[in-house]
N, C-alpha and C positions, 0 to 999 in steps of 0.2 A: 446910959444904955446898958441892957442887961448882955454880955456877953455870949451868952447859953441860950437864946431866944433868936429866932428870925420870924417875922410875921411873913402872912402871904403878898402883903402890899411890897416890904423889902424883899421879897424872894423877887417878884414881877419887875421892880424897878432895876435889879442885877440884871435879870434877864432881857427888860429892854437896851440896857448900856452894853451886854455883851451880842448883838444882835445876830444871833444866835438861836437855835430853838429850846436848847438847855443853858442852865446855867448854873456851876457849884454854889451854894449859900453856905456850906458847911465845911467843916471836915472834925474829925477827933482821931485818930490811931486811923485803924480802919474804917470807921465810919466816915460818908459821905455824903450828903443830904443835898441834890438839884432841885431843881425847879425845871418843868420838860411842858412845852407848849408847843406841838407839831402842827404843822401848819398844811392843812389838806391831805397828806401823806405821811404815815408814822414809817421814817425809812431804818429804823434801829435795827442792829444784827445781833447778835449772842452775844452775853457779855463774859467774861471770866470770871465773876463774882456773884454769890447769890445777889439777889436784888428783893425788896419790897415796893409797891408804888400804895399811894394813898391817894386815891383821885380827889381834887383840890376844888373844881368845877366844872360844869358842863358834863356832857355824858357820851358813850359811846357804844363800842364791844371791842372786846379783847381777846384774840387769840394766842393760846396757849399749846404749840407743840399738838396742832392740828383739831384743838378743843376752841369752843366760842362761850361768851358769858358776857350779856348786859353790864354793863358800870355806869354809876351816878356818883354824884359827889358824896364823899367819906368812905366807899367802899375800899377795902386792904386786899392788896394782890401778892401773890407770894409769885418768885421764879428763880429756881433755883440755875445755876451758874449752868450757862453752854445752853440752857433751851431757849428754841425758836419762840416769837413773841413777838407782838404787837398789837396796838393801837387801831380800829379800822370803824368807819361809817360815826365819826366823831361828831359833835356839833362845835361851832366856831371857840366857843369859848371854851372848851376843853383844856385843861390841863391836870398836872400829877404831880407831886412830890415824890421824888428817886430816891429810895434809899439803897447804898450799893455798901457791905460789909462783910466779914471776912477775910480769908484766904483767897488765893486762885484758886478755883476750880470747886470752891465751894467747901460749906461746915458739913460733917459728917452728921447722920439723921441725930 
């Protein structure tokens, strides 16, 4: 097993055994790579760290600090630490790869 690799099938299978809507698959220094499958309601609050998501499957919109934007799968979401966010009008099979890194409070532009 390649140590530096997690497929989507082992991210899913984490995240069914932690039953759970997320689940870590990762970690390095500050990097941290979930696996985030919400279930009807994206109930996530601000985080203290910027964040990336890479929509994994399925499709939805995503609000951003009072802004909305379509998402499908492979689409790259940037949010930067402290803003409001979420997931809304998803389809069942929706999910995202988390990536949360740096600092608190976020890397400087």
């Amino acid at each position: 097993m390649f140590k530096n690799k997690v497929s989507l099938k082992d991210a899913f299978d984490t995240l069914k055994e932690s039953k759970e809507a997320f689940a870590t698959v990762f970690t390095h220094g500050t990097l941290s790579i979930e696996i985030y499958k919400p279930d009807k309601v994206d109930l996530q609050k601000p985080h203290d760290r910027d964040e990336a998501y890479i929509i994994s499957s399925g499709s939805g919109n995503f609000e951003l600090e009072g802004e909305e934007t379509r998402v499908t799968s492979g689409d790259f979401l940037f949010v930067p630490a402290g803003a409001e966010h979420r997931f809304v009008d998803f389809t069942n099979d929706f999910s995202t790869w988390v990536i949360f890194y740096g600092p608190i409070g976020g890397e400087e532009n």
